[in-house]
N, C-alpha and C positions, 0 to 999 in steps of 0.2 A: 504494500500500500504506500505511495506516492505522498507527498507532504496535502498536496490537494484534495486527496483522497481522503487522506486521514481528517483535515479540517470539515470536510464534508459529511462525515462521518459524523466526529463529534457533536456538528450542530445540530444533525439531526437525531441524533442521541437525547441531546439536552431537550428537543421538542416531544421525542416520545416521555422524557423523563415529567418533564412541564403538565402534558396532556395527563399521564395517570394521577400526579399529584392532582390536578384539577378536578379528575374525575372521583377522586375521593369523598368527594362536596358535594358537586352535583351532578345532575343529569348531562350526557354528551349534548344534549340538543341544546342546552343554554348555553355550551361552552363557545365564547368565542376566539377568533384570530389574535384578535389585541390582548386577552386574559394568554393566552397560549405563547404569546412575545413575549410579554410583558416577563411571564414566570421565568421563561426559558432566557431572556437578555439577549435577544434578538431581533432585528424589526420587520415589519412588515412584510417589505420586498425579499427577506430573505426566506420566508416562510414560502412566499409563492416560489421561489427557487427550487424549493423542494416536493411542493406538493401543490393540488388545485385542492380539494378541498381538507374540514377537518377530518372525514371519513377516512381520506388517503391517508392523514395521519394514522389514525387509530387501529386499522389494518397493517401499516408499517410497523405499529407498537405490538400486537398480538402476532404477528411475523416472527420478531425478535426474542419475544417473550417465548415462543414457541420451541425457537433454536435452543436458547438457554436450555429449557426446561429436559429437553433432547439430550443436552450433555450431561445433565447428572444419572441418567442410566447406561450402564456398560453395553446391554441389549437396545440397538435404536429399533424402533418401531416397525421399520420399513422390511427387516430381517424378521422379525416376528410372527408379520402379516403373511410373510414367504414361506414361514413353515410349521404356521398352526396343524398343519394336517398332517404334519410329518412325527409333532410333538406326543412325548406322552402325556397319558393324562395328569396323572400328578404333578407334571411342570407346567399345567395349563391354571394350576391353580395360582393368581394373582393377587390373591389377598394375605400376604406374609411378607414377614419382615423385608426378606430379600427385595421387593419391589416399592414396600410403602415406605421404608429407610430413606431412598432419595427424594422419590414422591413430598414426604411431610419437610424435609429438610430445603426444597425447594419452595417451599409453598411460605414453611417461615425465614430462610432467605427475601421470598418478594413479599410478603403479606400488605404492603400497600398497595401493590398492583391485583391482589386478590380482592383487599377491600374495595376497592374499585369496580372489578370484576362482577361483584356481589350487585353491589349498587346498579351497578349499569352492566346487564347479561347481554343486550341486544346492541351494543353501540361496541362492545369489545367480543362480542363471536364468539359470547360462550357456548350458546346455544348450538352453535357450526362445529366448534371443537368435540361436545358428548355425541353430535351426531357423529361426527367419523369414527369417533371411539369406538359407539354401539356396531357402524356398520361393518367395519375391517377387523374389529378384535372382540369385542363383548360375541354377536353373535355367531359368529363361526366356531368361538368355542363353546358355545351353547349348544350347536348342532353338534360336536364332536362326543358332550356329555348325553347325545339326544335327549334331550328338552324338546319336546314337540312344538315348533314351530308356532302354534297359534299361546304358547305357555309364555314365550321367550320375552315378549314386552313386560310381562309381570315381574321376572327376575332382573330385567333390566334395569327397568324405574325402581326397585326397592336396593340391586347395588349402588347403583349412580347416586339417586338422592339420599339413599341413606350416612354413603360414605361425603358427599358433600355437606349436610345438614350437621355431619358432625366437625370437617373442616371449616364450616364457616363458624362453628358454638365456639373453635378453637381460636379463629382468628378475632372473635368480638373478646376473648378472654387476653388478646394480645398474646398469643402462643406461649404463653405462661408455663404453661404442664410441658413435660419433657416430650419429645417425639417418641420415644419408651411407651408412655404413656398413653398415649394416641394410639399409637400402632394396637396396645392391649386391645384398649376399646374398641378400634374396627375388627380386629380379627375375634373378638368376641361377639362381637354385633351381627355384622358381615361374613362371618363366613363362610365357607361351603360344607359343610358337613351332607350337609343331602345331596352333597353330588358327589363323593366320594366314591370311588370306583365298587365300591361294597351294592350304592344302593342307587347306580345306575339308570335311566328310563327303561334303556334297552333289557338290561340285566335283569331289573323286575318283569319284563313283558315275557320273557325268555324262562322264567320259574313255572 
């Protein structure tokens, strides 16, 4: 990266930086340009340099957010989705320490960008994010445990919101309790015991 680069870089750094702080407050829709300069020490014409709208920002910011998020797991995403069908079951299970260790450790790393998040779901692509989740990884490995097809939204809405509802109890706690601590309570909450290779769909239909 080039000196230009790198400048180019940081500013737009400091605008995704600007825009979550902002969004901590309030809604993306009242957020304006001049709030958005103003936090980040930038002006005007340098913003449209970067982007046409604030949209453009906030996609840019859930981009980067993204990549972050990507490097604190050893396994990236894109290998996973390559070999759900290849996995056994027991490594399909995702509720354990090995996975939610970075997970929680990420989450209180940015928890302003979550606070955020929370606040404003449809302006920062939460909603875009659990959907690919559900569609490349929740359900495939759902069909691997055969879970019937018409079952699979039931399990789905009760991991996602469950394990969020307790991420966000943590984040309004300001991440207080240890990641330890967290981890206990989802894989208590959450976890698979009914789909343990013991008490299978298939394997019950098969008795």
């Amino acid at each position: 990266m080039n000196k230009s680069e790198s400048k180019y870089f940081n500013t737009a750094l400091l605008m995704d930086e600007a825009l979550i702080a902002l969004l901590e407050v309030k809604d993306l829709e009242y957020i304006t340009i001049k709030e958005i300069c103003q936090k980040a020490g930038v002006n005007r014409s340098t913003f449209y340099l970067h982007y046409e709208t604030i949209s453009d920002l906030a996609n840019e910011a859930m981009e980067v957010l993204n990549e972050r998020f990507q490097s604190y797991f050893e396994q990236k995403a894109e290998d996973l989705v390559d070999h759900i069908d290849d996995m056994q079951l027991k490594d399909l299970v995702f509720i354990n320490k090995e996975y939610l260790q970075p997970y929680l450790q990420f989450i209180r790393d940015n928890k302003k960008v979550y606070r955020a998040a929370f606040r404003n779901p449809d302006g920062m692509q939460t909603h875009k994010k659990y959907k690919n989740f559900k569609n490349y990884i929740l359900e495939p490995i759902l069909k691997r445990f055969n879970v019937p097809d018409e079952m699979q939204k039931y399990y789905i809405a009760y991991y996602i919101e469950g394990i969020i509802a307790i991420v966000k109890e943590w984040i309004d706690n300001d991440c207080r309790d240890s990641i330890e601590s967290i981890i206990d309570v989802i894989e208590k909450c959450v976890n698979l015991p009914h789909l343990s290779e013991e008490k299978l769909y298939g394997e019950q239909n098969n008795t």
